[in-house]
C-alpha positions in Angstrom: 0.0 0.0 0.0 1.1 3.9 -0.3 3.3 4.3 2.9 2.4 8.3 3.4 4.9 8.3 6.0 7.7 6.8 3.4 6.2 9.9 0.8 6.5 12.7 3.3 10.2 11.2 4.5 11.5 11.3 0.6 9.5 14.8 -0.6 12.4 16.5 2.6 14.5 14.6 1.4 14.2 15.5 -2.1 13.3 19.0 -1.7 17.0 18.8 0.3 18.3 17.5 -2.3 17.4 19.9 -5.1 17.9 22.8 -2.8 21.7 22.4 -2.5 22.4 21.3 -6.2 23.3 23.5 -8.4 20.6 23.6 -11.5 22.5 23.3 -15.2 23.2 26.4 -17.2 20.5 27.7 -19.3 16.6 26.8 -19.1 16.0 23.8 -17.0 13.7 21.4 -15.6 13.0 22.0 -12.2 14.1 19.3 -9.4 10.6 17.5 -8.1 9.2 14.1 -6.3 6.4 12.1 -7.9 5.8 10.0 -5.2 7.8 7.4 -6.4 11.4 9.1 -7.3 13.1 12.3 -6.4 13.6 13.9 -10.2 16.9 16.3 -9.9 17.1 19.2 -12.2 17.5 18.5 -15.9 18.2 20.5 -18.5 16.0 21.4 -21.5 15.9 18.5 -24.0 17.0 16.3 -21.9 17.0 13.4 -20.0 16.7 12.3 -16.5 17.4 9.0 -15.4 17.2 7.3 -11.9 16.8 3.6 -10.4 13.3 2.1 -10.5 11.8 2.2 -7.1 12.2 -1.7 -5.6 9.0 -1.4 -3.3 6.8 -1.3 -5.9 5.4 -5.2 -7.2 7.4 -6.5 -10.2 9.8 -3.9 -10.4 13.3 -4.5 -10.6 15.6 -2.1 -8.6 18.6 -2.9 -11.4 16.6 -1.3 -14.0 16.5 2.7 -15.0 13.4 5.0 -15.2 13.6 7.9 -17.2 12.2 11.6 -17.4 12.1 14.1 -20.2 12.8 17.4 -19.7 11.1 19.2 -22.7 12.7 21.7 -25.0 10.4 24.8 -23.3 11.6 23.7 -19.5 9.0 21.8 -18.5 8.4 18.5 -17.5 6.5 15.6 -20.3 2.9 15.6 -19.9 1.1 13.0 -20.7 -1.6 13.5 -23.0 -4.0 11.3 -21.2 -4.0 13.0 -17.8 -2.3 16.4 -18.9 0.1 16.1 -15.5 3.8 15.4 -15.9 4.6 12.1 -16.3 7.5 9.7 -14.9 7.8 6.4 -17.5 8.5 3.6 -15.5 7.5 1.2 -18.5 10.9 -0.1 -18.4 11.3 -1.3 -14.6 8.9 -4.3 -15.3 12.3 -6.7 -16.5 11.2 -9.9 -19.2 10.5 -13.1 -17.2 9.7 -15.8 -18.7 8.7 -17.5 -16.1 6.4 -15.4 -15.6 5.0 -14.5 -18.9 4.9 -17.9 -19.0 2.6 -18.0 -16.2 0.6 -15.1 -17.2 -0.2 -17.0 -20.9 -1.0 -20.1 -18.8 -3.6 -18.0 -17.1 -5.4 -16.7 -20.1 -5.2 -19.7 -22.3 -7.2 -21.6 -19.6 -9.8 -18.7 -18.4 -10.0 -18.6 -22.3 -10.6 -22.4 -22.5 -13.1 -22.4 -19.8 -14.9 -19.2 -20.9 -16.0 -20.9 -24.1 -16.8 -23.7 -22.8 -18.9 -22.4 -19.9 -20.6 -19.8 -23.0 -21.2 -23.0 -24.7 -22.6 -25.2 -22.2 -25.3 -22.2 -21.1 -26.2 -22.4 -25.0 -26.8 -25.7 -24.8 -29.0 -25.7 -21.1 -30.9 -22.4 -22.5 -31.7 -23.7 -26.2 -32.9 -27.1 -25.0 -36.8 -26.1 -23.0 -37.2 -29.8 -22.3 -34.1 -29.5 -19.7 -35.9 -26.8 -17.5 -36.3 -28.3 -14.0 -35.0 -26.4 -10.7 -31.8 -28.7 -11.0 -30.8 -27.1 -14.4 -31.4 -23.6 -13.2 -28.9 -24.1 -10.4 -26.3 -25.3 -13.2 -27.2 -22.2 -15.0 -26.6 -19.8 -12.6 -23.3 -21.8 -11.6 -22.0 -21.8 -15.2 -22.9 -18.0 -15.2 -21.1 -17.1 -12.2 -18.0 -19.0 -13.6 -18.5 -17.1 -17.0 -18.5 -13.8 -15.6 -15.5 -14.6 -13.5 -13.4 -16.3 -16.3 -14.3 -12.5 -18.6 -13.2 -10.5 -16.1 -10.2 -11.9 -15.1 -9.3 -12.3 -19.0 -10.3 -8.1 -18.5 -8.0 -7.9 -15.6 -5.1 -9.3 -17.2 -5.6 -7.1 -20.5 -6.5 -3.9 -19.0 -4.1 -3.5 -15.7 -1.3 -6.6 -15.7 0.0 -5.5 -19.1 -0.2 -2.3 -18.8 2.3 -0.6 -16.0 0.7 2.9 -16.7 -2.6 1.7 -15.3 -1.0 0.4 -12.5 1.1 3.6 -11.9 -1.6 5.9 -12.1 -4.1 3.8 -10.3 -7.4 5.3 -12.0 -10.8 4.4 -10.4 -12.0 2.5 -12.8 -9.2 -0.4 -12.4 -10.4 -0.4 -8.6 -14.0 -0.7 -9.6 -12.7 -3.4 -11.7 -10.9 -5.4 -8.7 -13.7 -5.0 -6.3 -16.1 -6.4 -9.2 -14.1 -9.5 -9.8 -13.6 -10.1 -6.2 -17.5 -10.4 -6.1 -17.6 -12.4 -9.1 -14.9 -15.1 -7.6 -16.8 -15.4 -4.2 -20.1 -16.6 -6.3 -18.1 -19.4 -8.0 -18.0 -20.5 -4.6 -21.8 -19.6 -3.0 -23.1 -21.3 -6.1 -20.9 -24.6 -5.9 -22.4 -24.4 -2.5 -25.5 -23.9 -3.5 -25.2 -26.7 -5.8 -24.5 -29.2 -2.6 -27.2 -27.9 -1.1 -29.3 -28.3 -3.3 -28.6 -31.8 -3.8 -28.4 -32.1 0.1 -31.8 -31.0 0.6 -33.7 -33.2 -2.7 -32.3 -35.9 -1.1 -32.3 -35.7 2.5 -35.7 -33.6 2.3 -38.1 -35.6 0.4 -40.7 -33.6 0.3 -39.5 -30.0 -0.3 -41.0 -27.3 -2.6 -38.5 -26.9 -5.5 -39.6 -24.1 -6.6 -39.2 -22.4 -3.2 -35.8 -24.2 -2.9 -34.4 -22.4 -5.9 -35.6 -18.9 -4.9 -33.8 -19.5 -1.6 -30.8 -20.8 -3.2 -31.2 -17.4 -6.3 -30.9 -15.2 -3.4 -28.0 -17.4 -1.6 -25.8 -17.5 -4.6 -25.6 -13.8 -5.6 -26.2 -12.1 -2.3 -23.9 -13.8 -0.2 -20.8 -12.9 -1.4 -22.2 -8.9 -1.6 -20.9 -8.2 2.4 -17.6 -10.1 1.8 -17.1 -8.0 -1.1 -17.8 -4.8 0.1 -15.9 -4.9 3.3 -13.0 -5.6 1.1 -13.2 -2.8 -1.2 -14.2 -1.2 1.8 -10.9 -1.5 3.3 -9.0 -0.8 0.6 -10.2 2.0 0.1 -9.6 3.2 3.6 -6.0 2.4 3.6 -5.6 4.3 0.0 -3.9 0.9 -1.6 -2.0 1.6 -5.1 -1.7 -0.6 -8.3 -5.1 -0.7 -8.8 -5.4 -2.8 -5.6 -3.6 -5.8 -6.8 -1.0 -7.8 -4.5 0.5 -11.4 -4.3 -0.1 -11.0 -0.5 -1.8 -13.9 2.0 -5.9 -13.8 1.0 -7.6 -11.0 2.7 -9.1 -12.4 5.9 -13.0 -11.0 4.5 -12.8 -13.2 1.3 -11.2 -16.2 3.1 -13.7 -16.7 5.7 -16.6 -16.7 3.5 -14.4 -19.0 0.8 -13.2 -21.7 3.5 -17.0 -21.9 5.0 -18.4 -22.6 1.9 -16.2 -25.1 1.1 -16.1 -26.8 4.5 -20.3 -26.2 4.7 -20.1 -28.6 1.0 -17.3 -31.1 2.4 -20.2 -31.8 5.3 -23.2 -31.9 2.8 -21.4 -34.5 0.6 -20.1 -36.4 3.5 -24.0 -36.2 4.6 -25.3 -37.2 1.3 -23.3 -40.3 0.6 -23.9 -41.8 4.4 -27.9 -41.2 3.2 -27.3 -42.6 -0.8 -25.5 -45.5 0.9 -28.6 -46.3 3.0 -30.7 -46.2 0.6 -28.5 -48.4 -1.8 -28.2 -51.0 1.1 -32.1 -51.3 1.6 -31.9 -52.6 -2.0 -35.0 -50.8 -3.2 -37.8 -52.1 -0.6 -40.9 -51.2 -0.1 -41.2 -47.4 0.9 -37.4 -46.6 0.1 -36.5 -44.8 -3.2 -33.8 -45.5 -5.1 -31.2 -43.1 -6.2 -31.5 -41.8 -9.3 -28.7 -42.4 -11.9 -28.8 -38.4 -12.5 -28.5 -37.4 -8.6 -25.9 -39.9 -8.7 -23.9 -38.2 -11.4 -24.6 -34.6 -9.5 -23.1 -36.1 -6.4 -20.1 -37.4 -8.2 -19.7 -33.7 -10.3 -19.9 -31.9 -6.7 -17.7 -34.7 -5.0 -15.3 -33.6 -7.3 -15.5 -29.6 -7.9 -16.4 -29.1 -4.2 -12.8 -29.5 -3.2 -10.8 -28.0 -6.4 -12.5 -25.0 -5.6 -10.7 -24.2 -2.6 -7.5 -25.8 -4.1 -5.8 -22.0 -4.6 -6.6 -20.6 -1.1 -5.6 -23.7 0.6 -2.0 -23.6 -1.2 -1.8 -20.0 -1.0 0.3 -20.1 2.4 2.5 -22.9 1.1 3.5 -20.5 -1.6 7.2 -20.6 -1.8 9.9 -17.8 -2.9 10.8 -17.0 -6.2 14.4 -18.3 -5.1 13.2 -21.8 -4.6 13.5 -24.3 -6.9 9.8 -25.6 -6.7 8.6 -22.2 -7.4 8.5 -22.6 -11.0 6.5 -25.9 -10.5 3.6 -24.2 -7.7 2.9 -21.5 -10.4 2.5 -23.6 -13.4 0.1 -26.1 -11.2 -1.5 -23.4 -9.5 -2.4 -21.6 -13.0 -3.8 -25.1 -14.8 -6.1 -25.6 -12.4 -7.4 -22.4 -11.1 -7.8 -21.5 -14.7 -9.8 -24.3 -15.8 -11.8 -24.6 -13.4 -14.7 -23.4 -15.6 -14.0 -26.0 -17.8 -14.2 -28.6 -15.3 -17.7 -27.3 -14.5 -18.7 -27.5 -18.0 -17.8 -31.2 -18.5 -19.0 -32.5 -15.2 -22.5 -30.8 -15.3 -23.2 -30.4 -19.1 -20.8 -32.3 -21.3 -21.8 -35.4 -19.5 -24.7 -35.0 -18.1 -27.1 -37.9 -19.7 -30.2 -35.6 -19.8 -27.7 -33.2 -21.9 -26.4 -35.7 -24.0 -29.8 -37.7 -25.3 -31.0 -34.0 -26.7 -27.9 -33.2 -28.4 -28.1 -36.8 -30.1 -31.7 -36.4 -30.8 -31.7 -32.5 -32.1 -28.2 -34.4 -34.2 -31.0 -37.4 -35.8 -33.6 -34.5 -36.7 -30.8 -32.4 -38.2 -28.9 -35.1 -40.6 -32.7 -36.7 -41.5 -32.8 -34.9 -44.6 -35.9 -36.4 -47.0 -35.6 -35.5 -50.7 -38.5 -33.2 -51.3 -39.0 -34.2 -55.2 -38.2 -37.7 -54.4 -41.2 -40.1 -55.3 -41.8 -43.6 -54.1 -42.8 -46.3 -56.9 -43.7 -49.0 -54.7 -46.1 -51.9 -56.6 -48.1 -53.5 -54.1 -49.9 -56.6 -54.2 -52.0 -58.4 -52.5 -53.9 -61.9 -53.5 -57.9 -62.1 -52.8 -59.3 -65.3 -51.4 -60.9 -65.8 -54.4 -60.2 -68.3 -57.4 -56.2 -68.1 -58.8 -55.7 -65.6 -61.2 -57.8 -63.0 -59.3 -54.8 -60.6 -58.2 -55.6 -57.0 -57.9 -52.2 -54.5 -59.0 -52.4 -50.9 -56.9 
């Protein structure tokens, strides 16, 4: 975050600093401190140079930042903002680790972006799928969607672009505080989705339609306090680069995170101690048997309900960049936070049986293709009971 006591500490120094040097000859820049460096005096149409600040995220302290002094004796504006302007462009040094990384990230909330897009096609086109189940997939897929677009934003609009981060408009804040909502309802709707299997189950008689209002509300609402503390907060303490930091997980989004996921873990655990029940009675009189679809839910949340909290679970075993693993963690951690979306996709939609009969049906209707001028020349006969001899030709 902006340390004002670092900013008032280095403005004396600076002003110090530009007070006892002697300015060039001729018309000149004057000394100044934009927060970031102290700036000595320059001459006109020039020049000034000074180490990138090493407290700022991804800069490297070995690197130069630069200054021009104008030919009029004033400092560069930038046409943008109209204020002088500092270029610090070239303190962000090629990794390829991490760029690496980075293309890691948006090939797989790319991947999973189409394939959620896709998958709510498929569960909106088909009218016959419409049940309360479906509609809690929908909602799930959407929440991933929206997620998946705005971190693909995210990376577009702030990481590749160190002016943004520099100047630390409102809009990129907005844009934080938006996707930090849109991240806690991947994880109120795969908690919704364990509930709601939890409670068709469990509950046998249970208004569905009642159910799903509850669980609308849930989904979308839940995460609003979480996210608005944090922003909250951030905004209090006046944090810079548009808000974003490798840091521990804010204790706000954490809580609400791990209690979904542990609040799941204990419906699942519920719901297989009830299926196996059921499955042991062997179908007697007055017991229902498991449906092969609430089986398949169960095995989709069995499965998402824990890679969902895979990132904030490994988070404080991150290790240093000096580390020889670290290389490793990133890749791992990008593959699967990134495609989580698509993992939705395939478990819920892809093969989901009720899913897969349309699309094979809509496929039969599609490729059975009559000839419209075709004509059928069929001769049929047929023999009366009558003396021989006495067929009839239609």
């Amino acid at each position: 975050m902006e340390d004002p006591e670092r900013i008032a500490r280095e403005q004396i120094a600076c002003d110090i600093s530009n007070n006892y040097t002697q300015p060039p000859p001729g018309l000149y820049c004057e000394g100044t401190f934009d927060t970031w460096l102290c700036w000595p005096h320059t001459a006109a149409n020039s020049t000034a140079f000074a180490h990138c600040p090493e407290f700022v995220p991804g800069f490297s302290a070995d690197l130069w930042a630069h200054k021009q002094c104008t030919e009029n004796g004033t400092w560069w504006e930038h046409p943008d903002s109209g204020k002088p302007w500092s270029n610090y462009t070239t303190c962000v040094k090629p990794d390829e680790d991490v760029s690496e990384v980075l293309i890691l990230f948006e090939t797989g909330y790319s991947i999973s972006l189409i394939a959620l897009l896709i998958s709510l096609a498929i569960l909106l086109y088909f009218k016959s799928l419409r049940c309360a189940r479906i509609t809690v997939h929908i909602n799930l897929f959407t929440s991933f969607a929206l997620n998946n677009a705005l971190w693909l934003a995210w990376y577009g609009l702030v990481v590749n672009n160190p002016d943004t981060l520099k100047e630390n408009p409102v809009w990129c804040r907005l844009l934080n505080a938006v996707l930090q909502y849109a991240l806690l309802t991947n994880y109120t709707w795969m908690l919704c989705e364990g509930l709601y299997l939890h409670t068709v189950l469990v509950s046998a008689f249970v208004s569905e339609r009642r159910l799903v209002r509850v669980l609308l509300a849930a989904g979308w609402l839940l995460p609003i306090p979480s996210a608005v503390i944090h922003a909250a907060r951030r905004i209090a303490t006046d944090d810079p680069f548009c808000w974003a930091d490798e840091g521990a997980p804010r204790p706000e989004l954490a809580v609400l995170v791990l209690a979904t996921v542990i609040l799941n873990l204990a419906f699942l655990c519920n719901i297989v101690r009830v299926l196996c029940t059921k499955l042991r009675a062997g179908g007697g009189a007055g017991v229902a048997r498991p449906s092969a679809t609430a089986l398949h839910a169960l095995r989709a949340t069995c499965l998402l309900a824990p890679l969902l909290g895979v990132q904030y679970l490994l988070t404080p075993f991150r290790p240093d960049r000096d580390k020889s693993w670290w290389r490793v963690y990133e890749y791992v951690a990008a593959i699967i936070t990134s495609l989580q979306g698509l993992c939705v996709a395939v478990l819920y939609c892809f093969c989901n049986g009720e899913v897969l009969a349309q699309l094979r049906r809509r496929w039969r209707i599609l490729t059975f293709r009559p000839r419209a001028n075709s004509t059928t020349n069929t001769t049929v006969s047929f023999v009366r009971s009558g003396p021989p001899g006495g067929e009839d030709r239609v």
